[in-house]
N, C-alpha and C positions, 0 to 999 in steps of 0.2 A: 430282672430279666431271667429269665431259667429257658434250656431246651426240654425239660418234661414235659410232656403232652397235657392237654389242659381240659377238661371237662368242662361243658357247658350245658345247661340243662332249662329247657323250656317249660312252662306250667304256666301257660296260657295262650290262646291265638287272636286273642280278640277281645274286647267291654263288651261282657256277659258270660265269658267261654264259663267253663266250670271251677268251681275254687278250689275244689278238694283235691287237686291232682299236685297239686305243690309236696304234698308232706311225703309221697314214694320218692318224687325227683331229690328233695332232699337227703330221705334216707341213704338212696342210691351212692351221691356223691361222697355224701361224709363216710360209707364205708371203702371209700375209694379212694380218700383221702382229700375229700375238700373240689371247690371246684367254683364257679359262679352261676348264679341262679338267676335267670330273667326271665321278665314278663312284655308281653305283647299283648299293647291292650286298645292301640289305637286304627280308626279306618279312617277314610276320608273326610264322612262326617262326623266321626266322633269330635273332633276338636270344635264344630260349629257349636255342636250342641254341652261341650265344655264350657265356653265360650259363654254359652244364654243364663250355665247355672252361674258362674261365677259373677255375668250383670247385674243379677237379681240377688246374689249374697256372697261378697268379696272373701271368704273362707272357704266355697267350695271351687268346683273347676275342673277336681282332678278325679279320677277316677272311684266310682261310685261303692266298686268292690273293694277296695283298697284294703278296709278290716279285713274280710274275709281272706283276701289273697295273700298277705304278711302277717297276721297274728297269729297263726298256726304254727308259724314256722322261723317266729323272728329269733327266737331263742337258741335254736338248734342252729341256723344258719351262723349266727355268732359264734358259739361253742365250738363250733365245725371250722369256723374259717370260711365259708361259701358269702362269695360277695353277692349281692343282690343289685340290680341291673334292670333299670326299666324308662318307658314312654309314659307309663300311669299317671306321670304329672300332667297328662295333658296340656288345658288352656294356664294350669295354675300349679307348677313345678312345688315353687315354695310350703305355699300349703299344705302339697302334698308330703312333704320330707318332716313338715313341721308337725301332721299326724304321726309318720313313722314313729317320731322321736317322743311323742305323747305316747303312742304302743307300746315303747318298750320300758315308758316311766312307770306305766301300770304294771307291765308285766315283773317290774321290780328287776329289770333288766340295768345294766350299762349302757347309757343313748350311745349308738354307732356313731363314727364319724357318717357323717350324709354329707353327698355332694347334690349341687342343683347347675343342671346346665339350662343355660339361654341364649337365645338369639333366635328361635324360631319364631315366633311372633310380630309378623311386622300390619298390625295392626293402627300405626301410627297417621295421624294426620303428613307426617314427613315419606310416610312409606308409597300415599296414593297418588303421588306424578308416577313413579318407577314402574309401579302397575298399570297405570292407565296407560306408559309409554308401553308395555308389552302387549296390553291388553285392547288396545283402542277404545275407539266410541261405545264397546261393547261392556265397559265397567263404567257408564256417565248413570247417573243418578240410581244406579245401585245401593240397596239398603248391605252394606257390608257388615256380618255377624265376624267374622274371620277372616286372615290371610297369612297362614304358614308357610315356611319354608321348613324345605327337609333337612338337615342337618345331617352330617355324619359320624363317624367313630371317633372324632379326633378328641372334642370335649372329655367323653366317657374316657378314654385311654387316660388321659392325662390326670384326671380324677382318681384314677384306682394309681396309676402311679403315685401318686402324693397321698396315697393312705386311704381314700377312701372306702368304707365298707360297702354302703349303698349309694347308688346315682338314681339321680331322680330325674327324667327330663321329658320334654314334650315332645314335638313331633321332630324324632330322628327315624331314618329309614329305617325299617326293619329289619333285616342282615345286620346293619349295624351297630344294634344287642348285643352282637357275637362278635363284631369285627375290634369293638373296643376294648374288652378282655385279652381278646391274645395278639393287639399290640402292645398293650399294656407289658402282658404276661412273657410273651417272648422277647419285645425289643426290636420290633420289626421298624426296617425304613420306611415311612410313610409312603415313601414313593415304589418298594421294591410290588409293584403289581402285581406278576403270579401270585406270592402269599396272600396278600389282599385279597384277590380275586378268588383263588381257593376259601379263605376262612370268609367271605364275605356268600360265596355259595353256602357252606355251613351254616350260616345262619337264615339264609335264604329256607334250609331245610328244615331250621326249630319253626320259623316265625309263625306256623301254621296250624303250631300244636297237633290234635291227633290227628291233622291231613296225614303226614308222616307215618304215623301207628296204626293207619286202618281205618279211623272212623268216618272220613271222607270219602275214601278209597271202595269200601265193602257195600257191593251190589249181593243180593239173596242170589244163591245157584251159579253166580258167574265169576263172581269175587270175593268169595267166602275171608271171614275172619272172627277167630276164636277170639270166645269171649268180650268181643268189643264193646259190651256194657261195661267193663272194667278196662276198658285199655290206657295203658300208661301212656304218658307226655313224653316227649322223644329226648333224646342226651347225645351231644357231640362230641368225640374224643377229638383233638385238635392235636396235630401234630407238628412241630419248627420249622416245617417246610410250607407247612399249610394243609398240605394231606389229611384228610378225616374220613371218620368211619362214622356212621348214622346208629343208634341204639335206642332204646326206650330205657322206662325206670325197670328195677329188679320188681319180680314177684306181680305182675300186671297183665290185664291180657292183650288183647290187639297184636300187630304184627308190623316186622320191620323185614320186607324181602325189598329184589329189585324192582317189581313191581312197584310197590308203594314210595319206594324212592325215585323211581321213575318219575310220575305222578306229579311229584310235590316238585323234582327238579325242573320241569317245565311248564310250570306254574305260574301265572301272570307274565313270562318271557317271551318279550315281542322277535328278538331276534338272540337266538342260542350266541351268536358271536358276541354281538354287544348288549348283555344285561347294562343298563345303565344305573347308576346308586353315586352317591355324593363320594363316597371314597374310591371307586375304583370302575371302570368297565369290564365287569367279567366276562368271559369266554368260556362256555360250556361245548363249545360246538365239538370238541374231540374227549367229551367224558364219557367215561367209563365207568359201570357199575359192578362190582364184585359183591356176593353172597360169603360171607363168613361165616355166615351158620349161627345158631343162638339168637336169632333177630338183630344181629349183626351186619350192615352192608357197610362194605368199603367205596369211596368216591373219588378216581383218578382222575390224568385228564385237563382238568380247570388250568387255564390261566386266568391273564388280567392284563390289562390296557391303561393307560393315565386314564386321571378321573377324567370328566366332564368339565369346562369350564364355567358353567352356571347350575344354579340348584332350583329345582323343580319346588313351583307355590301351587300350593289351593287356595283360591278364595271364595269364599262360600256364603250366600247370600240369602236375604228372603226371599220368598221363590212367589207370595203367596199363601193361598189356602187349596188342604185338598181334603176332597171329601169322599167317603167310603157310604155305601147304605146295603145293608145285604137283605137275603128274603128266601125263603125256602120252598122248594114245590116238590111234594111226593108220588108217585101212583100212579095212577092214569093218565098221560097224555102230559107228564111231570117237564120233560125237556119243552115240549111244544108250548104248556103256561108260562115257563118261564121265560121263553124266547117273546113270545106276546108282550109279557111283562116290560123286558125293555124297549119291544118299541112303543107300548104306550108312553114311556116316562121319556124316551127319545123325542115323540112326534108332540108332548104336551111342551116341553123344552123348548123346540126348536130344533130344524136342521142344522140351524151354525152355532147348537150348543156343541161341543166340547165333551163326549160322555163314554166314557169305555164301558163296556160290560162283557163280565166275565161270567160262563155257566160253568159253574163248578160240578165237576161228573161230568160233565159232557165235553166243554171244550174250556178252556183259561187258560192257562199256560202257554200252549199253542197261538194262543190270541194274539192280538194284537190294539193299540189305542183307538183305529179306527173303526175296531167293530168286525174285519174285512173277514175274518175267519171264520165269526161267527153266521154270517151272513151266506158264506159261500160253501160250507160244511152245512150235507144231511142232515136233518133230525138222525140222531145215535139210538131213541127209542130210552135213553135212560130213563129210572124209573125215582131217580134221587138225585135232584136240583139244587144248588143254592146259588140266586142269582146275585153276582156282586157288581154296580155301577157305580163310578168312580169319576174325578172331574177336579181339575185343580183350575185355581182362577184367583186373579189378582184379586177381585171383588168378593169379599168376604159372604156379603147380600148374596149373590149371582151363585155360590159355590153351596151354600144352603139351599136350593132351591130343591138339589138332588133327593136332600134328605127328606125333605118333605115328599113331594111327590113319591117315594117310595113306599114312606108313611102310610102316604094314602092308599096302594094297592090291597090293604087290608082290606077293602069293600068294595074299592074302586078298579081292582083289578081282576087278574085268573082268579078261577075259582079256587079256593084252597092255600093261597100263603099265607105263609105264617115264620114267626121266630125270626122280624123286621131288629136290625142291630145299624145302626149308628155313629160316627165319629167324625168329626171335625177338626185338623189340628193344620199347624202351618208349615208351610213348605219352605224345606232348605234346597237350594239347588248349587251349583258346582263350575269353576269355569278354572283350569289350569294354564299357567305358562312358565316360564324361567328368569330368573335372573342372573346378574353376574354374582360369582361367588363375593366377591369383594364387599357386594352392598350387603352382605351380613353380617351382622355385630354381633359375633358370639362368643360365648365363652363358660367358665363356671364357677364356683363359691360354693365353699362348704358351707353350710347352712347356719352355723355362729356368723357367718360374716354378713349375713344379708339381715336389711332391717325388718323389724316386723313389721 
């Protein structure tokens, strides 16, 4: 337990964010004497698609970056004292702590103590009454790849309290990265909410990496930000009340104003009063944002509420097949070919085919699955097309059909497309509910004690 304020530092927001942002946030702390370092590396479907690598080869599961994001910095981290903190274990914790500990054998390192938390995974033949009771008729012969629960701080805390250097865990809420360190670190009552709820916003504010610093944030002409090809990963000062101040690494560009902490603090929050998260119901609704200057903001304000009494599951299934086919149309009359285009590949299909098309340059985005927008939007006169139709389908046969017929508009269609591209792959889809806290069996192990 100590009352010194505790550094926490982000360097990642997601599986794929960039790797190289680890080694400032590093530097940053250790010159500031130490601190812990997490990563955020999970979304909703990252865990499905954990999940498929590890059916197919029981050593992997966990996150794909995993070298790249710890080998740069496992050394310095250790030296420094900076504990390391993460979800990157995804569907496969174990494996994933059991590479750490291979990184640091090469690197001619001392293996860290690693910890590995579990219980999110309720994947089990025992798990699918409890589901299908929250879920109804609506989970009956579902192909289920996954079914997580969220997990909170409490694992990680107790982990770094018993010495661990790095925890490795799967799907725990995101906030609660940060929320584990400084109960660890401070000694907080599990149950004293305001703190919670304050450090549990704080990490609401990393989990997003450079949302925070600008890179999400910066619009050309309206919401300018220097240098944001180099912008650093954001860093939490945490203070024994809970109170925090938002910063970046040293020496990096991007930007840490009210603004951009704005931004990130109302962020996926359904209702400012009650954030919901497995450790705490936060209360944002009377925060307050102060500019300290230096890319500096202060964050008042928060409290916190008792948690929730059940934890929020994903289960995530096959969904099917979906199919993409694209096509280009330049020049003359380029919008109007391409619009042709889909209704020939529509009206060969069928009416009760299933088919979105989207005119890239002219309208997409906007669009919508039934077509409605493109249909009831002017020709724009663009003079650069690329038609994209798309179509997901139980029937692997039926969901191929697209491709084809796209194929063919090489001869068979407007005059002039070209640069036909292709992909077939299979569809995960999503169906959330809750359970009671009670039906999860979690906990942790340092990684000597789990078998291989």
């Amino acid at each position: 337990m100590s009352q010194s304020p505790l550094l926490i530092g982000c360097a990642s927001g997601f599986s794929g964010d960039r790797s190289d942002g680890a080694a400032a946030v590093v530097r940053t702390l250790a010159a500031k004497g130490g601190g812990t370092l997490i990563f955020e590396t999970l979304a909703e479907r990252t865990l499905a698609l954990a999940q498929l690598a590890r059916n197919d080869d029981p050593s992997r599961g966990y996150e794909p970056l995993l070298d790249e994001l710890v080998g740069p910095i496992l050394g310095d981290c250790l030296r420094h004292g900076i504990n390391i903190v993460s979800n990157f274990g995804a569907a496969n914790p174990p494996a994933a702590a059991r590479r750490i500990a291979e990184l640091a054998r090469e690197q001619g390192l001392p293996v860290p103590r690693i910890a590995v938390v579990h219980g999110d995974a309720l994947n089990g033949a025992e798990h699918r009454d409890l589901l299908a009771q929250r879920l109804g008729a609506a989970v009956d012969g579902l192909d289920i790849v996954s079914a997580t629960a969220y997990l909170g701080a409490t694992e990680i805390a107790e982990a770094l309290s018993a010495g661990a250097q790095i925890v490795v865990a799967g799907r725990v809420a995101d906030p609660s990265l940060t929320l584990g360190p400084a109960l660890a670190h401070f000694g907080w009552d599990p149950a004293d909410w305001p703190r919670l709820g304050r450090a549990t916003m704080a990490g609401h504010m990393l989990e997003c990496g450079l949302q925070v610093t600008g890179g999400y944030f910066c619009v050309p002409g309206l919401k300018e930000v220097p240098d944001v090809h180099a912008a650093g990963f954001p860093i939490a000062e945490i203070q024994a009340d809970g109170e925090f101040v938002i910063g970046k690494a040293d020496d990096t560009g991007g930007a840490v104003d009210a603004r951009t902490v704005k931004e990130q603090l109302l962020y996926e929050v359904h209702d400012p009063a009650r954030y919901l998260t497995p450790d705490v119901v936060a209360d944002l609704s009377q925060a307050r944002v102060v500019e300290l200057g230096g890319n500096r903001v202060a964050v008042h304000g928060i409290t916190g509420h008792a948690r929730p009494d059940e934890l929020k599951v994903n289960v995530c299934y096959r969904g099917g097949w979906l199919a993409e086919a694209e096509i280009s149309y330049a020049g003359v009359q380029a919008e109007a070919r391409a619009r042709l285009a889909a209704d020939i590949v529509q009206k060969r299909l069928g009416a009760d085919y299933k088919l979105r098309a989207d005119l890239i340059g002219a309208t997409s985005i906007l669009g919508d699955d039934a077509g409605e927008m493109r249909r009831a939007l002017p020709d724009s006169h663009a003079r650069d097309v690329r038609l994209r139709l798309a179509t997901e389908n139980a029937d692997r046969a039926q969901a191929e059909r697209v491709l084809r017929e796209v194929t063919a508009l090489y001869t068979c269609g407007p005059a002039g497309g070209g640069g036909v591209r292709t992909a077939l792959r299979p569809r995960l889809n999503m169906m959330s509910c809750t359970i009671p806290r009670e039906a999860v069996k979690s906990g942790w192990n340092f990684l000597e004690e789990i078998a291989p």
